[in-house]
N, C-alpha and C positions, 0 to 999 in steps of 0.2 A: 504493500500500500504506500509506504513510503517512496520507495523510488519512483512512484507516480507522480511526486512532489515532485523532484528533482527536474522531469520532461515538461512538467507542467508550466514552471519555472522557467526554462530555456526557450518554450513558445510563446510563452507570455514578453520576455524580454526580445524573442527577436520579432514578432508582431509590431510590437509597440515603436521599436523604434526605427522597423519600417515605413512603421505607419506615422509616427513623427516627422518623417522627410517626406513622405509622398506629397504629404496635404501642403507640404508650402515650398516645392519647389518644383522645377516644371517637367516631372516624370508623367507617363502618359495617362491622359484625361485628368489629371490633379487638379490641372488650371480651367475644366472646364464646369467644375461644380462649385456649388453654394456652400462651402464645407469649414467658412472663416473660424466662425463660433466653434466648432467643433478640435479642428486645429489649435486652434487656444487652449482650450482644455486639455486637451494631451499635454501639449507643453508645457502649461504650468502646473501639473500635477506626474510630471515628470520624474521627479524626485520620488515622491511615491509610489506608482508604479514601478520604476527600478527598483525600489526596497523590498517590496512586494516580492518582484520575481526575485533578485538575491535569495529574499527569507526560502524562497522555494526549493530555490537550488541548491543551497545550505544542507535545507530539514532534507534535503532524498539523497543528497553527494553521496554519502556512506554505503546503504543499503543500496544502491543505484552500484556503485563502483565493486560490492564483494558480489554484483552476478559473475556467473560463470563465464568462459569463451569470451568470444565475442562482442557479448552486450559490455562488458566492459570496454571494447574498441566505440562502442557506441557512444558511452558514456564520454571519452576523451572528446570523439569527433564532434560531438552536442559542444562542448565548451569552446571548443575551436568556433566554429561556426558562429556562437553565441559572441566572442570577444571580437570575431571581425569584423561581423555586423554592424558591434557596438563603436567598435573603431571605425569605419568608413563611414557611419551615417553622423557620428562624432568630430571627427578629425579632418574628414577628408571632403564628405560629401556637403556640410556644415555652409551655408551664404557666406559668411564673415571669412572663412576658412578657405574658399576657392577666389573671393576677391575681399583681399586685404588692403585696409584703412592705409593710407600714406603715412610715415613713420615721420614727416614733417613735409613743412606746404612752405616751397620754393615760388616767390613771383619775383620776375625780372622786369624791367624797363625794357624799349623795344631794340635798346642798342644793344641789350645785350639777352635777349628773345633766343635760343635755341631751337624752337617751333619752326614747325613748315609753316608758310604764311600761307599755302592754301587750306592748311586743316581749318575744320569747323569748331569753332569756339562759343561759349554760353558767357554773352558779355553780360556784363551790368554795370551800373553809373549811379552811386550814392553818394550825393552832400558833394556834388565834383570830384569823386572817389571814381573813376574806371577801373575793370580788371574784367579780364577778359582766360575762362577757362578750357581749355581744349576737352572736345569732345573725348578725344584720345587718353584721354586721364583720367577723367571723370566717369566715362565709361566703364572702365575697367571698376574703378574704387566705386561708383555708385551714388557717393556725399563725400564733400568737402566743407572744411570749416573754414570759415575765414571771421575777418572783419573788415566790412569796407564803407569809408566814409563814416566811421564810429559807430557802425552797428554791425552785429554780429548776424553773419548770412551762411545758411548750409542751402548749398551750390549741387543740385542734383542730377542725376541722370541713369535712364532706363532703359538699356540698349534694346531688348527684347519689345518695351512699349516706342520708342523713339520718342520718350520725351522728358526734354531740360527743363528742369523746374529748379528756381530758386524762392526758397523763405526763412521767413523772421525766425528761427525756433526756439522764441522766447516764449515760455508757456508757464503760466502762473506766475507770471513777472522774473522767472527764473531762464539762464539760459541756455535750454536742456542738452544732454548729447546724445546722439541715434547711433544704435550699429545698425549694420545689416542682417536683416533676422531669414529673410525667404522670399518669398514671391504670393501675389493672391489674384488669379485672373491674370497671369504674364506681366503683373507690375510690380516695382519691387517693394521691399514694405520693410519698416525702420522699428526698431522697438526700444522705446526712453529709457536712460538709465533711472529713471526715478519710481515712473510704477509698472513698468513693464508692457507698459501698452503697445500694439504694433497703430503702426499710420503709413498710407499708401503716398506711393511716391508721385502717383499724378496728381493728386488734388489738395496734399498736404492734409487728409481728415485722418482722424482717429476710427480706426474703425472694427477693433475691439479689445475690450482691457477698461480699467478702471476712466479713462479719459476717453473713451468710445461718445464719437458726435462731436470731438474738439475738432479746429480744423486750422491748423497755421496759416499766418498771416504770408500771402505769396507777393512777393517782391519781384517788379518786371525784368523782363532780361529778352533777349535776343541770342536767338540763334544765326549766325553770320561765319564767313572766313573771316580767320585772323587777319588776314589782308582790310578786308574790306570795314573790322571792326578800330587797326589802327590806323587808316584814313582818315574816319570821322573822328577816335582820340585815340591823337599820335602819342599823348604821353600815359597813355593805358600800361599798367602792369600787367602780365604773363606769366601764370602759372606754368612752369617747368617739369619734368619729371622729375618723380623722386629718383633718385640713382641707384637705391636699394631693389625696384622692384621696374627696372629697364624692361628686362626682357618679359614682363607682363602684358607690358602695352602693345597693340598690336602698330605694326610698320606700315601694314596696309592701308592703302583709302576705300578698300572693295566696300565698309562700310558705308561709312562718309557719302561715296560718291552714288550707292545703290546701286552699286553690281556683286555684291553677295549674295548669295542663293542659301547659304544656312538655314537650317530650319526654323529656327529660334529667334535669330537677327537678320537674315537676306529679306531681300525688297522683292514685292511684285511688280512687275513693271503694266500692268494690266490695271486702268483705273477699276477703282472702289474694290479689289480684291482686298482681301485682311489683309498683306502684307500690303499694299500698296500706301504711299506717302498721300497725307492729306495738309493740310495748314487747317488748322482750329480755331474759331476766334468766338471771345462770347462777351454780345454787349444787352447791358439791360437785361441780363435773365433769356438770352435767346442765346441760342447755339448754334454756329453753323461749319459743317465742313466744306472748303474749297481744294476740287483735285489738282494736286500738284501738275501733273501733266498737264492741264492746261492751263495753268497759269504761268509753266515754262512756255506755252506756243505763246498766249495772248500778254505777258510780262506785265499786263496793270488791269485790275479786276477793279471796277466800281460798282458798289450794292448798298441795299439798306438792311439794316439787323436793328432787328428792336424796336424798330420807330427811328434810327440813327444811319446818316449818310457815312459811310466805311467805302475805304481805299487800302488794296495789298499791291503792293509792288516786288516783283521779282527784279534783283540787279541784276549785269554784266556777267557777273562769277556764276551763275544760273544756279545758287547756291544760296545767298544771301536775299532774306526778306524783309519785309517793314509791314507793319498794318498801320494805320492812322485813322480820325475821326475828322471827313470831311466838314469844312468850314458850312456847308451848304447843301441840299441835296444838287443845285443846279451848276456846282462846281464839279465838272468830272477832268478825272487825271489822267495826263500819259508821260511816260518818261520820253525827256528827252536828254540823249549822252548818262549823266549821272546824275541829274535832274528829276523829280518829277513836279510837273507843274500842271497847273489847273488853278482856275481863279483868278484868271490876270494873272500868277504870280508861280516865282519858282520856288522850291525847297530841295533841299541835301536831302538826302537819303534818311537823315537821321531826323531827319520834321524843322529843322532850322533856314527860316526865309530872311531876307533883308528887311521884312515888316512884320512877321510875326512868326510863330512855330503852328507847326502840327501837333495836334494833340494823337501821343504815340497810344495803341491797343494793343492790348497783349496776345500776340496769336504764338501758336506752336506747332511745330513741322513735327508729326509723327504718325504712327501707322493708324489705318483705318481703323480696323481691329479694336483699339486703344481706343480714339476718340469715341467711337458708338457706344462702348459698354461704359465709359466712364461720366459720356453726356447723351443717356437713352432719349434726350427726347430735340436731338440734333438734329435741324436741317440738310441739306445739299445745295450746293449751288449749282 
């Protein structure tokens, strides 16, 4: 009877922390169900459940190991099994664990930038504070901490969703720290060190754990080449690699530019497929996607969202985007050179005219996929 404990024991612990990796990372169908609530629990009752199976495997080890033959090879191979399990879904297989945090955060000036100036960067501009983060780093690491312009900003990105987000991650006046905990729906998802809660990394919400319904305060940012973001501010600092974790980053542009075919991160080049690139933009409570591919053919999209005249413009680098909030519905815009004007009048790329600015919108290049499940009740243009 006893060495029933012992089997009993060794299934319960290799279940379990099977079944703690499936739900939140993106093994097959994992990401395709409602399974968040569920995934939480495991996890934080993790601890117990391993005690549980321990106590198991303990009370039956003895009478389990004095069978005869054989079943004692059984017994060894259970434990074998039982510790690699625990090790690779532990060690190896772990978010935090296959992309690790940067052991320090290098920004340089642009004279002394190491960056390809065609890679794609997630700028931003606080208090006259620039800094501009390569896809290529952030990618990999997921979040960055920084402080820019005297506020403390975690600088995000979600390769499998294709999308840069940055925010405030000051929560309860406090200013928290996120690892990376897993994925929920192909997005990746942060868990505070304070009460354990995970939050999604497209919309910055808590969404389960004791702050479940909190939602960080999102801080604009731009998706651009590093070329084209120190144009408009030349004296922008650049995040660098870390040198400890070089050969992490990938060398490639296949993603950057959408010719990866990956299952996980490659692009469709097929408009409104999941994989395929969209730009997001949401004003007044309305949501809309516009497909990439043509607003590569057509370079300047005029529309109205919300009740509100909205202009996206695609630059030169066919790569780099802008949204803004037309002055008027009867102002429509077209680029001309590095211009886009409309209204009598020209503006930079970045909303600054000789007589006034553009009011900039936050839009986001990422995959279809992403945008639909994360804004169900999004338009098309």
């Amino acid at each position: 009877m006893k060495r029933g404990f012992f089997f009993a024991g060794i299934v319960l612990l290799v279940l379990f922390e099977l079944a703690n990796v499936w739900f939140i990372m993106p093994l097959p169908y994992s990401q395709r169900v409602r399974s968040i609530d569920v995934a939480y629990t495991l996890y934080t009752a993790r601890w117990g459940i391993r005690a549980v199976a321990l106590a198991l495997i303990v009370a039956g080890f003895a009478p389990a190991w004095r069978a005869p033959g054989w079943r004692r090879l059984g017994v060894a191979v259970a434990l074998v099994v039982a510790g690699g399990v625990t090790y690779m879904t532990n060690a190896v297989m772990a978010a935090d664990k296959i992309f690790i945090a940067p052991s320090s955060l290098t920004m340089a000036p642009a004279a002394r930038n190491r960056v390809d100036p065609k890679r794609l960067v997630v700028g931003i501009e606080l208090n006259g504070d620039a800094r501009a983060y390569p896809v290529q780093f952030i990618g990999y690491h997921h979040q960055v901490r920084d402080t820019v312009g005297g506020r403390p900003v975690l600088v995000s990105f979600c390769t499998v969703c294709r999308t840069g987000r940055v925010f405030d991650p000051v929560v309860d006046g406090y200013a928290e720290q996120f690892r990376l905990v897993g994925m929920d729906h192909f997005n990746a998802m942060f868990e505070d060190a304070t009460t354990k809660s995970w939050w999604r990394q497209a919309n910055g919400e808590a969404i389960t754990g004791a702050k479940k319904g909190t939602v960080l305060t999102e801080i604009p940012s731009r998706q651009v080449t590093l070329a084209e973001w120190l144009a408009l501010h030349p004296k922008s600092l650049v995040m660098q690699a870390d040198a400890a974790l070089q050969a992490k980053y990938s060398s490639s542009f296949d993603y950057e530019t959408g010719a990866s075919r990956s299952t996980l991160t490659g692009t469709d080049t097929v408009s409104w497929h999941d994989k395929a690139w969209v730009v997001g933009l949401s004003v007044k409570g309305a949501d809309r996607a516009y497909d990439w591919n043509r607003l590569r053919r057509e370079r300047v999209v005029n529309d109205t969202l919300g009740g509100a005249p909205v202009v996206l413009a695609l630059a030169a680098d066919d790569a780099s985007f802008f949204a803004f909030a037309r002055p008027d519905a009867a102002a429509r815009f077209e680029l001309r050179g590095d211009s886009l004007v409309g209204g009598g009048q020209a503006y930079a790329l970045d909303g600054h005219g000789p007589s006034g600015t553009l009011a900039a919108l936050g839009a986001s290049q990422e995959f279809w996929h992403s945008w639909r499940t994360f804004h169900p009740r999004t338009t098309t243009y």
